[in-house]
C-alpha positions in Angstrom: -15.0 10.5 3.7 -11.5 8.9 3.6 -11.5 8.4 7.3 -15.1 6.3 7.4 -14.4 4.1 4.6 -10.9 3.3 6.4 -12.6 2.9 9.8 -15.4 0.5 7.7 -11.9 -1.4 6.3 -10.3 -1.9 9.4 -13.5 -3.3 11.3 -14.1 -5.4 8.0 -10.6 -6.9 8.3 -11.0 -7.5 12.2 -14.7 -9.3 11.4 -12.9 -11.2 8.9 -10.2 -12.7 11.1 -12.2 -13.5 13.7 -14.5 -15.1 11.2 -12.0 -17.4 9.4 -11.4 -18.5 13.1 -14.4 -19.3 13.9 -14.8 -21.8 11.1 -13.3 -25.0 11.2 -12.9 -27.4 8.6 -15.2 -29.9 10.1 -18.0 -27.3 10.7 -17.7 -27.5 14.7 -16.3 -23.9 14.6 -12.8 -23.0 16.6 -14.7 -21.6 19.7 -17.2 -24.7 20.1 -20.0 -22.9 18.6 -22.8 -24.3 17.2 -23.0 -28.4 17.5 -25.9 -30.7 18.4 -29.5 -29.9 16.8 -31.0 -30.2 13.2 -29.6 -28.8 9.9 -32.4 -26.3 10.0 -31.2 -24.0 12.9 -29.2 -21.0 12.2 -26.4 -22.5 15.1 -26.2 -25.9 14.1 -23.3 -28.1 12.8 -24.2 -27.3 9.3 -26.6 -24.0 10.0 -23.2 -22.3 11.3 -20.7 -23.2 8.9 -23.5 -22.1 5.9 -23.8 -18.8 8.3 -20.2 -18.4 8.4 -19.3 -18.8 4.7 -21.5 -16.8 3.9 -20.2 -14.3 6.5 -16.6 -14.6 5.2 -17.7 -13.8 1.8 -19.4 -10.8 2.0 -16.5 -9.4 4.7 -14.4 -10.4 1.9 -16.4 -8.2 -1.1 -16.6 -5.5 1.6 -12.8 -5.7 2.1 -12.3 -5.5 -1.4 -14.6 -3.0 -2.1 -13.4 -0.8 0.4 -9.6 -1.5 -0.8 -10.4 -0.2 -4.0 -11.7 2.3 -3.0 -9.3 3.9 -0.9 -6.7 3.1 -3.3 -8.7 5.1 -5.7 -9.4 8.0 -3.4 -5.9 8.3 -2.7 -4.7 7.8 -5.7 -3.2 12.0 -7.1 -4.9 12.4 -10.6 -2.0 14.9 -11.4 -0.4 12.8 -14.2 3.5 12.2 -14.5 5.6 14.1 -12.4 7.9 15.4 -14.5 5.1 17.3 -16.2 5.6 20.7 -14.0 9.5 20.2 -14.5 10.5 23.5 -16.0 14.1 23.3 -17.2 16.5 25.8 -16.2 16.9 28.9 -18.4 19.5 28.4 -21.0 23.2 30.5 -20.7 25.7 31.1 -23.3 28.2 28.7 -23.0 31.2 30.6 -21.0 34.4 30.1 -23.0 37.2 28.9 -21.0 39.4 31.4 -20.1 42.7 30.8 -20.9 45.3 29.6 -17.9 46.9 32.4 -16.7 51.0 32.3 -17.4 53.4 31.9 -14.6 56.8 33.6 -15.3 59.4 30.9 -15.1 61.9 31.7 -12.4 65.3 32.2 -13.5 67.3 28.9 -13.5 70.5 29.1 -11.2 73.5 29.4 -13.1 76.0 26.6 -12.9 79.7 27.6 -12.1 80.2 31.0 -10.6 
C-alpha cells in the first residue's frame, strides 16, 4: 500500500511541475499552448489558464493528501523510546578496597 501511494506522490509532484510551467502569468502558457479562439474553448487564452488552475489545485490537494498520508503510514505508533529501556539490575556498592602497603626500602645510611 505504501509503495502505490508513493508511486501516486511522485507522479503527482512530476504533474505538478510540469503544470506550474505550463502556466504563465499572461495566460499564453510556457510551451505556446492554447492562444487564438473564444473564451469558450477548453484551449483558449483564457479556457487554458482556467484548465490549468484548476489542474494545479487539485495536483496540489492530491500532493497533500498523499503527503499526509505517507507521513502517517510511516509514522511507528510505539510511543517514546525510552519506554522498553529496562535499567540495569542493581549491585551492592563494592567497598573500596584499601591500597595495598608498600614496605619502605631502607634509607642508605650516611657516613660508613
Amino acid at each position: 500500500m505504501i509503495l502505490f501511494i508513493s508511486v501516486i506522490h511522485v507522479l503527482t509532484a512530476l504533474l505538478l511541475i510540469v503544470v506550474v510551467l505550463l502556466q504563465d502569468a499572461k495566460g499564453g502558457g510556457a510551451f505556446g499552448i492554447g492562444g487564438g479562439g473564444g473564451s469558450n474553448q477548453i484551449l483558449s487564452s483564457t479556457g487554458t489558464a482556467n484548465f490549468l488552475v484548476n489542474l494545479t489545485r487539485g495536483l496540489a490537494v492530491l500532493f497533500a493528501a498523499t503527503s499526509i498520508t505517507l507521513t502517517y503510514m510511516t509514522t511507528t505508533h510505539t510511543g517514546s523510546v525510552t519506554d522498553s529501556y529496562v535499567p540495569p539490575a542493581a549491585t551492592k556498592a563494592a567497598v573500596p578496597a584499601a591500597a595495598p602497603t608498600v614496605p619502605k626500602a631502607p634509607s642508605p645510611k650516611k657516613g660508613k
